[in-house]
C-alpha positions in Angstrom: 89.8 73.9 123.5 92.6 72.9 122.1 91.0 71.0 119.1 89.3 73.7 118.7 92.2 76.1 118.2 93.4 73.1 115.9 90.5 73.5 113.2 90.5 77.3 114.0 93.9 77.4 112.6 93.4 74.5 109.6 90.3 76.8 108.7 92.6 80.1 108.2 95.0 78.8 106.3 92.5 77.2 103.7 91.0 80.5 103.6 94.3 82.2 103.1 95.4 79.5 100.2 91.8 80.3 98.7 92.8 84.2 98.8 96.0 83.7 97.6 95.1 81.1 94.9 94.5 83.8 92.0 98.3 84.8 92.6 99.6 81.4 92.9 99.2 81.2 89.0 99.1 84.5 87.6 97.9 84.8 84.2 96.4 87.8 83.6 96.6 91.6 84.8 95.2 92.8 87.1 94.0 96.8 88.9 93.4 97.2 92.4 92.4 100.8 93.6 92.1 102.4 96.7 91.1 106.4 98.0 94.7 107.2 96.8 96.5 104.2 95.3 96.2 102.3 92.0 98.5 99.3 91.4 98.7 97.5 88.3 100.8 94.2 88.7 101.4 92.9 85.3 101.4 88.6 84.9 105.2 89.3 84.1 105.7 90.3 87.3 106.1 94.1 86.6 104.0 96.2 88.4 102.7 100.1 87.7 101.7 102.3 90.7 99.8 105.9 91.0 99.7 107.8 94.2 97.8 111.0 94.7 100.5 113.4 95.9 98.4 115.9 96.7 99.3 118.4 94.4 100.5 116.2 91.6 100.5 112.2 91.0 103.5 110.5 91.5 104.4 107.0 89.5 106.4 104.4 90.3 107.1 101.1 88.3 109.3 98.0 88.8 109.0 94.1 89.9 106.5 92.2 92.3 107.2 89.1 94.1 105.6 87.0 97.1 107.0 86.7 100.4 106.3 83.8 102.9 102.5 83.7 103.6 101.7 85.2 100.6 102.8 89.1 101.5 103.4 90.9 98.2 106.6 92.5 97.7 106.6 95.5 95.3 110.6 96.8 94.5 110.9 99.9 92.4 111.8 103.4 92.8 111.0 103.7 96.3 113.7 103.7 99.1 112.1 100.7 101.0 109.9 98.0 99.3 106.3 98.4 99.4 104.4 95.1 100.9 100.5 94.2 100.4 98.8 91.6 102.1 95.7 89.6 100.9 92.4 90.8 102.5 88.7 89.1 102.3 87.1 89.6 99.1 90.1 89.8 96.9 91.0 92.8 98.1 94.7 94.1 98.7 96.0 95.8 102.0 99.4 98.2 102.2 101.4 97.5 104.9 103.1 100.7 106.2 107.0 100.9 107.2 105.7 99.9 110.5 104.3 96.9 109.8 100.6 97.6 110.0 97.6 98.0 107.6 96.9 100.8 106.4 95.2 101.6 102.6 92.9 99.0 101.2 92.9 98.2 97.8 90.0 96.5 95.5 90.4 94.8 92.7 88.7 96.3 89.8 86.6 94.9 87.1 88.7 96.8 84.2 92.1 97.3 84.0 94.1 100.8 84.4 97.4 100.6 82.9 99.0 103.6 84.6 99.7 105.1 81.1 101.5 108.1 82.5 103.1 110.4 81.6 106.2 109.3 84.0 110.2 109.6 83.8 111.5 106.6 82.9 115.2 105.8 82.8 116.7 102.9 80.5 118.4 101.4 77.6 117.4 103.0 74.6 118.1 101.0 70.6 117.7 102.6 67.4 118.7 101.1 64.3 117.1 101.6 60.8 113.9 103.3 61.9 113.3 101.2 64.8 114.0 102.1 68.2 113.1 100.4 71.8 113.6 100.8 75.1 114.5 98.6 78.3 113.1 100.2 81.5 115.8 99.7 84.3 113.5 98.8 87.1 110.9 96.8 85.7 113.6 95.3 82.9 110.4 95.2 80.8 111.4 96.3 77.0 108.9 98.6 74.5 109.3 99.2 71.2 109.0 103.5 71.2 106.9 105.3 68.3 108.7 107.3 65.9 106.9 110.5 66.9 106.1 113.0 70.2 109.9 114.2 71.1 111.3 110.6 69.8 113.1 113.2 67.2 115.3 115.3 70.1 116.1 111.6 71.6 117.1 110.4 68.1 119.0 112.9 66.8 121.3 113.0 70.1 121.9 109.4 70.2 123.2 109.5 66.6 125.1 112.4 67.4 126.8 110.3 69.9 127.4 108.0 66.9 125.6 105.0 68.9 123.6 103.6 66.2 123.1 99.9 66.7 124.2 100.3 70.4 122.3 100.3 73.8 122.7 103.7 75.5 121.2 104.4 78.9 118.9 107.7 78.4 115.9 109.1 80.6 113.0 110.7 79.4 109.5 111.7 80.2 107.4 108.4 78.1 103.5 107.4 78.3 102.4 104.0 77.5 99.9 103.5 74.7 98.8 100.6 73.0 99.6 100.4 69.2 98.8 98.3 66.3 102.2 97.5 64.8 100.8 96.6 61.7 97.3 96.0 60.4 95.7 92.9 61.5 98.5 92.5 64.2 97.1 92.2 67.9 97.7 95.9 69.1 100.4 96.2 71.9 101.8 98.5 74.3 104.9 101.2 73.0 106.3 104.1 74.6 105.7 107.3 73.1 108.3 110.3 74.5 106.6 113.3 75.5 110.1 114.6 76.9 113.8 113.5 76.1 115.9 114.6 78.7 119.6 113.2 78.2 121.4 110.3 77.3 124.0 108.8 79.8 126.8 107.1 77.6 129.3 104.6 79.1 126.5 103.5 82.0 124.4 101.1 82.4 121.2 100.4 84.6 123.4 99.1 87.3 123.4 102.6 89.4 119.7 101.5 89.9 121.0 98.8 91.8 120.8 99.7 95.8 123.5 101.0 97.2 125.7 100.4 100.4 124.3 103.2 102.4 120.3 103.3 103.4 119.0 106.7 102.3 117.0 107.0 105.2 118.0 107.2 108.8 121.4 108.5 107.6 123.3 111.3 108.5 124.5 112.5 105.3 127.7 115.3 105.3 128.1 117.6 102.5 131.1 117.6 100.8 130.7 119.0 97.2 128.7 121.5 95.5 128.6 122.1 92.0 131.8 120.6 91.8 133.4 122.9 94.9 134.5 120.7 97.7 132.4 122.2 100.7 134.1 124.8 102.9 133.5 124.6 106.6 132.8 127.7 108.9 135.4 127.5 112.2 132.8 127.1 115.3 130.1 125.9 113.3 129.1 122.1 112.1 129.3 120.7 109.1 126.9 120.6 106.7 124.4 117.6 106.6 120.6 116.2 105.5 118.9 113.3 107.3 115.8 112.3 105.5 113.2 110.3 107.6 110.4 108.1 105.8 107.9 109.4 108.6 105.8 112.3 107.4 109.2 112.1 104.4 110.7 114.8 106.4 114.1 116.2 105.7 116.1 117.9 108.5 120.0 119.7 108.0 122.2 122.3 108.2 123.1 124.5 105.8 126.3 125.9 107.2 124.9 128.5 109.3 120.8 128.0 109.8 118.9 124.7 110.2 117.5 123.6 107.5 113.7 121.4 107.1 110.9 120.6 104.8 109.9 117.4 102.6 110.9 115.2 100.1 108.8 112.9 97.4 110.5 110.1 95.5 109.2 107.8 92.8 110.4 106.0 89.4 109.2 109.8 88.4 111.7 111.3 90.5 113.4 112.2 93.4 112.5 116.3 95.0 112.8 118.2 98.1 109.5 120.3 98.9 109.0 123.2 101.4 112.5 123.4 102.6 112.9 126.3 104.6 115.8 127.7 106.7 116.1 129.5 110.1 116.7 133.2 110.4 120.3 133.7 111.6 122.1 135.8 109.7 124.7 134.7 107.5 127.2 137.0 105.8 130.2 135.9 103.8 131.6 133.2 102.3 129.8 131.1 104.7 126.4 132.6 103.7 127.2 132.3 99.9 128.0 128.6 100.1 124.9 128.3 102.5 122.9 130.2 99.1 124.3 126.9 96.7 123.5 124.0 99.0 120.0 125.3 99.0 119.6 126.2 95.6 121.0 122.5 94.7 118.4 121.4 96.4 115.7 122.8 95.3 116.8 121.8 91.9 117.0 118.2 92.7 115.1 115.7 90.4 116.8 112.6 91.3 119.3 111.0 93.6 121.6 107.9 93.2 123.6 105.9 96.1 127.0 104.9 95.7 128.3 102.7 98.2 128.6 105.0 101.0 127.8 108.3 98.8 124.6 110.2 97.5 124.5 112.2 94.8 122.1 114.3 94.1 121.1 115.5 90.4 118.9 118.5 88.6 116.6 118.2 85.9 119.5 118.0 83.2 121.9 115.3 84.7 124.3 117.4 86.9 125.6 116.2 90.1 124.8 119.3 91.9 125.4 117.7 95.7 127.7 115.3 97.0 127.4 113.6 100.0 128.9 110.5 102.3 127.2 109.0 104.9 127.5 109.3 108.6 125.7 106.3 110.1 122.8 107.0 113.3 123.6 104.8 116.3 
């Protein structure tokens, strides 16, 4: 038996190095797809990812990476990492935050580049009628085309009188292959559908995780719009734990509990369905109650900083300010 159990386990692991033998020497890109999923991992080791998020798809984009045993490691916009394992047939398996199976993804015959349209934040060029951009996550670079709303992210980056500099910006971009010029090999650019704002002085280093876990944290309000937070005597603080089951979010808004969702990509970061209890709340306490809620619901991306989250709208604003209470 126990010869047996010897060859049973030689067997398996030639049959995992013939599974993982493809990825051992990547040269070429690759789609897998599944019921909801499509994952793109680029030969560079970037990576593109479309989830169907029910009412809208969500993106996400950064680098891929093997583990021991040949578990791929995707790190991007999401909170935690996302991990795949090899399965028979070339196929791909997500592992969920639990550790087991869960979607199964199969390689397709042609490839999907996950064009978009997705938010992208990075370093944005322009210099003589040539302008490029270096996504922070995937640190892949594209040269952008001089048309869609390239003119709105143009003229506000010479405004800032930053020609011939690297300027952190985010926008709403699709990819597209292009021809640079004729009888060149066509490659991919970025064409903007949306410019949304530049970020002077900063770098992609916020994108960098920070101190705190976003999950699993007990985060206590303390600004809004700028306001340090007021608390109510004989009532608690303010706070939001998000949970990665179900991405449920749970609070307190000052006077009424406080529940819904929450959906995060490279796309994004929003709350959805948030909904408070019905105790009434009059006053100053119900007014900064009123805020925190609207803030939220405007929320389009979040950043960690050390021990504190920010939470911004649509136009760059740090709306909410929070510091985190660790869960024992």
């Amino acid at each position: 038996m126990a010869c047996n159990n010897r060859w049973m386990s030689v067997l398996h692991r030639l049959l995992l190095l013939c599974l993982l033998a493809p990825m051992s020497g990547w040269a070429e890109d690759a789609t897998w797809a599944g019921p909801q999923t499509v994952l793109t991992l680029f030969a560079d080791h970037s990576y593109r990812l479309r989830t169907d998020g029910g009412q809208a798809q969500v993106y996400d984009i950064g680098r891929w990476g093997r583990e021991a045993g040949g578990t791929l490691l995707l790190r991007g916009g999401r909170e935690a990492p996302l991990r795949l394992s090899p399965a028979a047939g070339g196929a791909l398996r997500v592992i969920d935050p639990t550790g087991r199976p869960s979607e199964e993804l199969q390689r397709q015959a042609t490839l999907d580049r996950i064009n978009g349209p997705m938010r992208l934040r990075g370093m944005y060029f322009y210099l003589a009628d040539a302008a490029n951009f270096q996504e922070c996550l995937s640190a892949r670079r594209w040269p952008v085309l001089i048309e869609g709303a390239h003119l709105a992210l143009e003229r506000a980056y010479l405004a800032q009188g930053e020609g011939g500099r690297w300027v952190l910006a985010t926008l709403m971009g699709r990819f597209v292959m292009h021809e640079p010029e004729p009888g060149l090999p066509p490659r991919e650019a970025i064409v903007v559908e949306r410019f949304e704002r530049l970020w002077p002085g900063e770098t992609c280093a916020a994108d960098a995780p920070g101190t705190a876990a976003l999950l699993n944290t007990r985060w206590r309000l303390v600004e809004i719009d700028g306001q340090p937070v007021t608390l109510v005597a004989g009532r608690r603080e303010p706070f939001l734990q998000l949970s990665g089951e179900g991405n449920r979010v749970r609070g307190f808004g000052g006077c009424n509990g406080l529940s819904g969702r929450f959906e995060q990509g490279s796309d994004g970061f929003v709350f959805k369905a948030l909904a408070l209890t019905r105790r009434a709340c009059a006053g100053a306490g119900g007014t900064q109650q009123a805020s925190y809620l609207a803030a939220l619901q405007a929320t389009a991306s979040r950043q960690i900083v050390g021990d504190a989250l920010w939470l911004r709208d649509a136009q760059g604003r740090v709306r909410l300010r929070f510091e985190a209470l660790y869960l024992r």
